[in-house]
Structures are given as structure tokens and as C-alpha cells.
N, C-alpha and C positions, 0 to 999 in steps of 0.2 A: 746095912748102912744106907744110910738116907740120899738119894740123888739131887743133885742140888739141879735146880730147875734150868731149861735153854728153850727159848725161843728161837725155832728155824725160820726165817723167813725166805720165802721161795720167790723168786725172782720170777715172773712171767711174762712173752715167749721166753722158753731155755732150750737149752738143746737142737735138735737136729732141724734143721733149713729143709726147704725141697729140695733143695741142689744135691745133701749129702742122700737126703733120703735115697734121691734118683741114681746115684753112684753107686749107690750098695747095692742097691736093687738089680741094678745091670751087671755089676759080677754076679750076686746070685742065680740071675736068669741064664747069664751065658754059663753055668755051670750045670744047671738044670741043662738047656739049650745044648752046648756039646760036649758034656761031661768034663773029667779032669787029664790034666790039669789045664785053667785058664789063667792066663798071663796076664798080670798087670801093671805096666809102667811107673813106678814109684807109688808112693803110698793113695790110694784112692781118696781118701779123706786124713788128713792130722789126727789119727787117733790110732795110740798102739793096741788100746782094748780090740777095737774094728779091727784091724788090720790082722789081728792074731783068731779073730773069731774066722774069717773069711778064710786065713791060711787053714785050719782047719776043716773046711770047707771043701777044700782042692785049689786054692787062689796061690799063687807063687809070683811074690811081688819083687821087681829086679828094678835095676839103675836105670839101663839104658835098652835101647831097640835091639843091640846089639846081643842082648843075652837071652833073647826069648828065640827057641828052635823054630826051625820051616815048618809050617805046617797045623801050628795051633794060632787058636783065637789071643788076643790083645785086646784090653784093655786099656784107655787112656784115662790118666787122675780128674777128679775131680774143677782142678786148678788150674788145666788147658795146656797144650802142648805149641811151643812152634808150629810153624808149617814143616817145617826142615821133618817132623818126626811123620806125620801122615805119608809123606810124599817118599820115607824112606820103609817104612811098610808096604807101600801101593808098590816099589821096584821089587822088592821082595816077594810080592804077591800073600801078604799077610791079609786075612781076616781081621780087621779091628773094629771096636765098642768104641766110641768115644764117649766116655760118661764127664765130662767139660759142663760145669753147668750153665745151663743157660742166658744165666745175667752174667758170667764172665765172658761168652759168646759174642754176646753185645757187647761190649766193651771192646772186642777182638774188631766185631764188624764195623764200630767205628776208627778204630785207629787207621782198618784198611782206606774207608772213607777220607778221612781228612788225607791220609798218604796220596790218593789216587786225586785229590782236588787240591795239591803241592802244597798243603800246610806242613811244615814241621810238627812234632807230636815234643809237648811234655807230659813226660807220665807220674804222676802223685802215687809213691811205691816205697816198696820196703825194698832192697837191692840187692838179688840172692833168692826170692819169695817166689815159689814156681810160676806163681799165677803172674809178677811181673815179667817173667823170664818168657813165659808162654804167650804174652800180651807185646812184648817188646818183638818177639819171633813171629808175629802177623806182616811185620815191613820189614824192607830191607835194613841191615846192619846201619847204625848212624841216623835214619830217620824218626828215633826218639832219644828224647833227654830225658833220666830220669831223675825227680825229686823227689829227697826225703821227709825235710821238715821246711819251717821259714827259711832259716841262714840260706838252704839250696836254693831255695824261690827267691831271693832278694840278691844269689850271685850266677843265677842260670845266665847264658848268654848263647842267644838263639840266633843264625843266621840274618833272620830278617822278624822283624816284631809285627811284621803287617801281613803276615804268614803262615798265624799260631794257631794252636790247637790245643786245649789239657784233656785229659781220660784220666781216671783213678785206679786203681786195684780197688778190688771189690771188700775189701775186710779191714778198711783204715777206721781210724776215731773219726768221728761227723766232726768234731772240734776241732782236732787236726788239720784238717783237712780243710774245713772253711776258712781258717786262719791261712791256711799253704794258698787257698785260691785268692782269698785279698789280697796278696802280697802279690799274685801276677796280672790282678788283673788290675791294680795300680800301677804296677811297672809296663804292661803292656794293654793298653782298654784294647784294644782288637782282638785280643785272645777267643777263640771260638770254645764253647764247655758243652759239656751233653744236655739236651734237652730235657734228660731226667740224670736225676744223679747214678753217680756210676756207683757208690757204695749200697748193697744190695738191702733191700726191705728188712731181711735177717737180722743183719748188724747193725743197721740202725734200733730194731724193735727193743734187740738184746741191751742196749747201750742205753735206752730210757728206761729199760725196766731196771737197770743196775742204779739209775742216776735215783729214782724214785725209792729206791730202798736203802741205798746208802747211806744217807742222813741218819736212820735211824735205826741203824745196825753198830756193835761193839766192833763187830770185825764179819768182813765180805769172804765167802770164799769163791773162787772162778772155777769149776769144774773142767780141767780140757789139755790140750798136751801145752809141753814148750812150746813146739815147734809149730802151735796154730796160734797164726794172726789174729783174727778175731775172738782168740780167748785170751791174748796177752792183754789187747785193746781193752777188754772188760775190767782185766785185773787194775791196768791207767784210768780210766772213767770215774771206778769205786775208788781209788785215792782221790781224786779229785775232785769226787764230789761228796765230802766229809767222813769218808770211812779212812785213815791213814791204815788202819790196819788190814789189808786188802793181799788174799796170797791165794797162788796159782797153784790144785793139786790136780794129779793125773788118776789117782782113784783114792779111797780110803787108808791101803793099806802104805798111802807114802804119807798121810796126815800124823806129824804130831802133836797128837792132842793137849800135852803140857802148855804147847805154846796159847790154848784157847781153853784153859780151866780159872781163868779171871770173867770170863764175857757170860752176858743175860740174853744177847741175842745176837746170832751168826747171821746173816745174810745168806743164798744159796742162790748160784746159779750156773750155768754149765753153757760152752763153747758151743758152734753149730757144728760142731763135728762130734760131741759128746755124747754117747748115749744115757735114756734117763735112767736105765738101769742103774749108771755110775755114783746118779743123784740118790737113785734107793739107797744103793752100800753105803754111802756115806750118811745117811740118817740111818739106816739100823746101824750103823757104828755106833752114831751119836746117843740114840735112844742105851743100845748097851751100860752109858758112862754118866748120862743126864736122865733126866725127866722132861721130856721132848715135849712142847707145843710147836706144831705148825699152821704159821697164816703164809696165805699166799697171795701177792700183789698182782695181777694181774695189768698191762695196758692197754693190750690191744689181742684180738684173734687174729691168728695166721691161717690162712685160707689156701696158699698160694700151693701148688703141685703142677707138676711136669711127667709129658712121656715120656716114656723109655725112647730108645733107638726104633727106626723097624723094623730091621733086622730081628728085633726081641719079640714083637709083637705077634 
């Protein structure tokens, strides 16, 4: 039987950021480093593939502080923790990793910042999202308001306006987000914002190579879990930036292909927490069912990496 032809087109940067890279890297090191099992505080990265490869591994990933024994190494998520969580390791006398990536670091050391120079903090956030939870847990309780879209930003009501601060989570839509900042920085022009943007290089890259293919794709796929921000963001970009048919899978074997046996050309591109592995399974899916061409769009080269702990070093 004859395959009827599909054009992948591959979305470029895809997949894995330094941050995740740097994540994974440091449970593997501390596992090489002090054997098993090594404990890691919620999931290192949004991704069940990762998470299940690691467990494997020797990695045993729990809720809370409270469920890792005396006596072994810790791991902290990618997505950043409280202070409340270091400072309850350090009375415990726990060894911990902090694998927190960097550009959420900063985001951390500014909110300290504006705290300790009495601005109030609004935080541009998904609410429940660790990395907001971990980023709100730099200052004391009450010293951030967090927003989610416009309506928040046009009914926030801050102590004093001549007092203000915005920070972002690092994995929001660039569109989003500058629409959330007009709207405070109309209602309040003293608002102080980061010197560089808080949404990290990654998710901007991912978000123009999505924007740049969508137009001329049947139907977008987003590579990456539910539960990761910046792969949902992809799946909202590619609707709206003329793919309506734009859908979120976690590997191959959750795609129904029925719903994509009308299309001449898929779009492909995968979360920062995805690996590309997941992108392969899903083209030798495809190739299985069609007659695969792939081009690949490229925007820009990703340079950027980070060190370990030095603890790991």
C-alpha cells in the first residue's frame, strides 16, 4: 500500500535549555558522586520520560523535605525552591544539590533586591507553578502580588504605586506578558522591571521558531508534558500564530494519528524540558504511517551552558 506523503517540519531551537540540561546533569553526577539512592525534591524537570529514566538510575523523587532520610544527598528542581526549604535541610544537616537554574536564580536575586529597597513586588506568574512558588518564597509572605493575565494587571491594587516592582516566571508567552506589562506600566509609570527580561532566552527562541512555522503547517505538534509551562506556551503561540490545529503530546505512543491523516505538513517541536529522543519516536512513528520529508527551520543557535554545583566539580 502506497504512503501517502507528510512533510515534518522541525521547529528550531527545540528541546532541552541549559537549565534542564544542568539539572539532569547534577542528579546524574551526585549519583556517580555518592551512589544510591539520591533524593530529589519534586520533579527535576517537567518531564515523566526524564523523571523515569533518572529513577532508574537510583534517583527517588518525593513531595516534600520531609520524606528524604538523614543522611543522604538532596536534590533541588530545576524550578527553585523557597528559602523556607534550604534553611530546613541546613537544621537537618542534609547535603543538598541545588540544580535551580540560573536565569530563575536571577529572578530570585531580584525580587530579594527590590524587597530589601521596600518596593512591593508584582509577580507576572501562573499560580500553583513551582518556579512562581519558589520565586514568591525569596521575601517574606505578603511582599508579592501575583498576576496572571490583563483583567489581574488592570485590578491589582498595590500598597503604594510609587513603590513598585514587576519580575516574571521564567516560561510565560513573550505576548503575554508584554500585554500584562503595558497594562501596569499605564496604570503605574514608576513600576521598576528587570533590566533584561525575566522570560529566559530558551522560551523566547522556542516561541519564534514556533511563530515562524506555523503559518505554514496543517497542524503544530508541541513535544513536552502537561504539567510544563513553557510547552503549554508553544501549544498558545502555534494557535495563534495561524496553525488552529496545534496539540500537546507527551511522546508517540499517546498520539492519535487518525486525528492527523487529512494533513500535508505537521510542524514539530518539543518543550525545554523534552528530550530529542522523544522527537525521534515520533518521526519513526510517522515515517511507519507516511512517506516522511523533513526540513528544518532553524532561528537562531543556542550557545548558552552553565556549571554544575562545586560540590560536583
Amino acid at each position: 500500500m502506497t504512503k501517502s506523503p507528510l512533510t515534518i517540519v522541525l521547529a528550531s531551537p527545540r528541546g532541552f535549555c541549559a537549565g534542564v540540561d544542568r539539572a539532569i546533569l547534577i542528579v546524574e553526577a551526585a549519583i556517580e558522586k555518592y551512589g544510591t539512592p539520591v533524593y530529589v525534591r519534586h520533579e527535576i524537570v517537567h518531564n515523566r520520560f526524564v523523571v523515569d529514566t533518572l529513577k532508574a538510575k537510583g534517583a527517588v523523587f518525593v513531595d516534600e523535605l520531609t520524606e528524604v532520610p538523614d543522611g543522604v544527598p538532596v536534590v533541588f528542581s530545576a524550578h527553585g525552591v523557597p528559602k523556607s526549604v534550604p534553611q530546613a535541610a541546613d537544621s537537618r544537616g542534609l547535603d543538598y544539590l541545588d540544580a535551580t537554574c540560573p536565569l530563575v536564580t536571577k529572578v530570585h536575586r531580584e525580587a530579594e533586591l527590590h524587597h530589601e529597597m521596600g518596593r512591593q513586588i508584582i509577580m507576572i506568574g501562573h499560580k500553583g507553578h513551582p518556579e512562581v512558588i519558589g520565586t514568591m518564597g525569596q521575601v517574606p509572605a505578603g511582599a508579592v502580588l501575583l498576576v496572571e493575565n490583563v483583567d489581574d494587571a488592570e485590578t491589582v491594587s498595590p500598597a503604594a504605586a510609587d513603590k513598585l516592582a514587576y519580575i516574571t516566571q521564567t516560561t510565560l508567552s513573550v505576548d503575554d506578558t508584554i500585554a500584562i506589562v503595558e497594562v501596569l506600566r499605564r496604570r503605574f509609570p514608576d513600576i521598576v522591571g528587570p533590566r533584561k527580561d525575566d522570560i529566559c532566552y530558551a522560551t523566547t527562541n522556542r516561541q519564534i521558531a514556533v511563530k515562524t512555522i506555523a503559518p505554514h503547517c496543517d497542524a503544530v505538534m508541541v513535544i513536552g508534558s502537561p504539567q510544563s509551562s513553557n510547552s503549554k506556551r508553544l501549544v498558545e503561540v502555534a494557535a495563534r500564530s495561524g496553525c488552529a490545529h496545534s496539540i500537546l503530546v507527551e511522546r508517540a505512543a499517546d498520539l492519535d494519528w487518525n486525528t492527523l491523516a487529512a494533513i500535508s505538513r505537521l510542524g514539530i517541536t518539543a518543550g525545554a524540558s523534552a528530550p530529542e529522543v522523544l522527537v525521534e519516536e515520533v518521526i519513526a512513528a510517522a515515517r511507519a504511517r507516511f512517506a516522511v520529508t523533513i526540513e528544518e527551520i532553524k532561528v537562531t543557535d543556542e550557545t548558552v551552558a552553565f556549571k554544575l554545583p562545586p560540590q560536583l566539580l
